[in-house]
N, C-alpha and C positions, 0 to 999 in steps of 0.2 A: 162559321169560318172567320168572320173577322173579328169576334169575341176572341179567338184564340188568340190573338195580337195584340192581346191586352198591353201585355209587357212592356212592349214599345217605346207607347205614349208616356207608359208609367216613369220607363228610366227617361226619357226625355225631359217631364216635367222637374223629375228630381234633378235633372242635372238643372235645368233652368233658373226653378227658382230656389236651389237648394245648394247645389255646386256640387252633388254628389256626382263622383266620378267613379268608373266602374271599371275591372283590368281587361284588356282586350281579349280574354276567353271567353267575356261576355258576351261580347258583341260578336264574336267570330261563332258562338255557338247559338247566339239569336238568330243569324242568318241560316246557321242546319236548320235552324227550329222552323223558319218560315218557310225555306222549302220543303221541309218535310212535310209542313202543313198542306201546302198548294197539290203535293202527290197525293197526301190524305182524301182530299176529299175531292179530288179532278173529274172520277166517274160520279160525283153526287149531285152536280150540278145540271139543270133541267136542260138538254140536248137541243130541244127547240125551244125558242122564249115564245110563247104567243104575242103577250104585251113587253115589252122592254121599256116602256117607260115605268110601268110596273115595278118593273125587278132594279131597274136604275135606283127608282126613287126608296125602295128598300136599301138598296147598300148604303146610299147619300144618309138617310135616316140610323142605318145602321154605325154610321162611322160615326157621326155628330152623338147617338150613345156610346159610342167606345171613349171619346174623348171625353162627355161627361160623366161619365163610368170611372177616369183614368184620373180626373181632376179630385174626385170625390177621395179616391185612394192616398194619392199624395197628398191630399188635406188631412190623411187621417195617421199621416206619419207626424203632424206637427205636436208639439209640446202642448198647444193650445187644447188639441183635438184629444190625448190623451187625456186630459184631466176630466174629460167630460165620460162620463157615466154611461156604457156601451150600451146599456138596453133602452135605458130613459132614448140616448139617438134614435137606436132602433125604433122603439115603439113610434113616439114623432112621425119619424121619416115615412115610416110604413103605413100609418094613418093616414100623414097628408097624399101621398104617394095614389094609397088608395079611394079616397074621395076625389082626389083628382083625375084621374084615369076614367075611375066610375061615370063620375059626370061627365065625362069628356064621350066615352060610349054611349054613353045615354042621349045624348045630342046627337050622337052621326047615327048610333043604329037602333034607340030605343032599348023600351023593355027585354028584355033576353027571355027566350023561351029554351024554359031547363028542363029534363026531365029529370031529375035527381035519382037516379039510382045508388045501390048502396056501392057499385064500383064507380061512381063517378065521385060520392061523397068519399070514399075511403083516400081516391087519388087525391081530391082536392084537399084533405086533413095532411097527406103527405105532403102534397107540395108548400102547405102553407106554414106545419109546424117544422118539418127538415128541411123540405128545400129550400126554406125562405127563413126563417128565424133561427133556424140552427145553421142552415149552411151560413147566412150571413154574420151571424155572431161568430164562427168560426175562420175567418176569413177577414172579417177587420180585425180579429185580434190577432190571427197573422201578419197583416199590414203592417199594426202598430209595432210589430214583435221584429220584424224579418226586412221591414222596408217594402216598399210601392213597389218596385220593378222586378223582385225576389218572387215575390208573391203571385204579382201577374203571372208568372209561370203556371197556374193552377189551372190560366187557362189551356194551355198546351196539355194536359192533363186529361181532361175535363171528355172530351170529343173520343179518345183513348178507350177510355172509362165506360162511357154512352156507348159506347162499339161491342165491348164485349158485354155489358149488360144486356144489350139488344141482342147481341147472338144468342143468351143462353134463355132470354124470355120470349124474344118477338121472332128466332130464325133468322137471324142478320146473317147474309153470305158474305163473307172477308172475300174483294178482291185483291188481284196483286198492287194492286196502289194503295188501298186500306192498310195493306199487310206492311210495304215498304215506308209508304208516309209512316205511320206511326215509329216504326221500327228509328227512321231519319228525326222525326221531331224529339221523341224521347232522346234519344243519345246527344241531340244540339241541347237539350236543357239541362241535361246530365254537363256536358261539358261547359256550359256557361256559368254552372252553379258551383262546381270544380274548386273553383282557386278561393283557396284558406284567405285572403285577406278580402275577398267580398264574405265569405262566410261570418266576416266578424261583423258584419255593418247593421 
């Protein structure tokens, strides 16, 4: 849910430290986006919390990655950031990313007990060569191509997308808020992306 609000941050930063300024169909269609989001996913969140400092400390953690999720992006719109060689980052980022994480499990929960099947290996070759090296190469070359706050839109997208894949693989039942959220966040993204003199940016 709050991945979906990528965008946000993103035009904010731009405007910050960039001065980019954006026509008000943006922002008037940022606001469908977020409520349609908030209808999207109303029935998905857990009825009773058992722990609520639990789930606090997940959003708290989840926002402070959205932010540096949002910083990374608008880094990656600068001249600087272009010159630099998308896979060589990739590769880097994803190395250090991953020995660091690694270790960082390895310290709170130890050795991991896998049983490696071939659906679990086949998942994890998905997620690692598309979801993760392709999705990401294609998505900062959007960045760099389309602008940080354009692009965040993907994540509005994203939840959309995961809904009807789920229905047609896992039996995902569309409620009327799945049905309306979507229907409201599409058309605010639709509408914010609208006007020809942000199309040029």
């Amino acid at each position: 849910i709050i991945f979906s609000l990528l965008f946000i941050p993103n035009a904010v930063l731009s405007y910050i430290f960039f001065g980019l300024r954006y026509p008000s169909s943006f922002y008037i269609g940022s606001s469908i986006s977020i409520a349609g989001i908030a209808i999207l996913f109303m029935d998905r969140l857990p009825p009773n919390l058992v722990d609520r400092d639990d789930f606090y400390f997940g959003i708290l953690f989840s926002i402070l990655a959205l932010l540096f999720t949002s910083a990374a992006n608008v880094l990656q719109t600068t001249k600087i950031a272009r010159r630099i060689d998308l896979m060589a980052l990739l590769f880097w980022s994803m190395l250090i990313a991953t020995v660091f994480n690694g270790l960082l499990a390895l310290v709170i929960s130890g050795l991991p007990s896998i049983d490696l099947t071939f659906n679990l290996a086949l998942g994890l070759s998905y997620l690692t060569v598309i979801g993760t090296v392709i999705g990401f190469f294609l998505y900062i070359e959007l960045t760099r191509s389309i602008g940080a706050a354009k692009a965040g839109y993907v994540g509005v997208i994203v939840p959309v997308i995961a809904m009807v894949l789920s229905s047609i693989f896992e039996g995902f039942q569309w409620s009327a808020y799945s049905i309306i959220g979507s229907a409201i966040a599409l058309s605010g993204m639709l509408f914010a992306l609208k006007d020809k003199e942000l199309n040029k940016g």
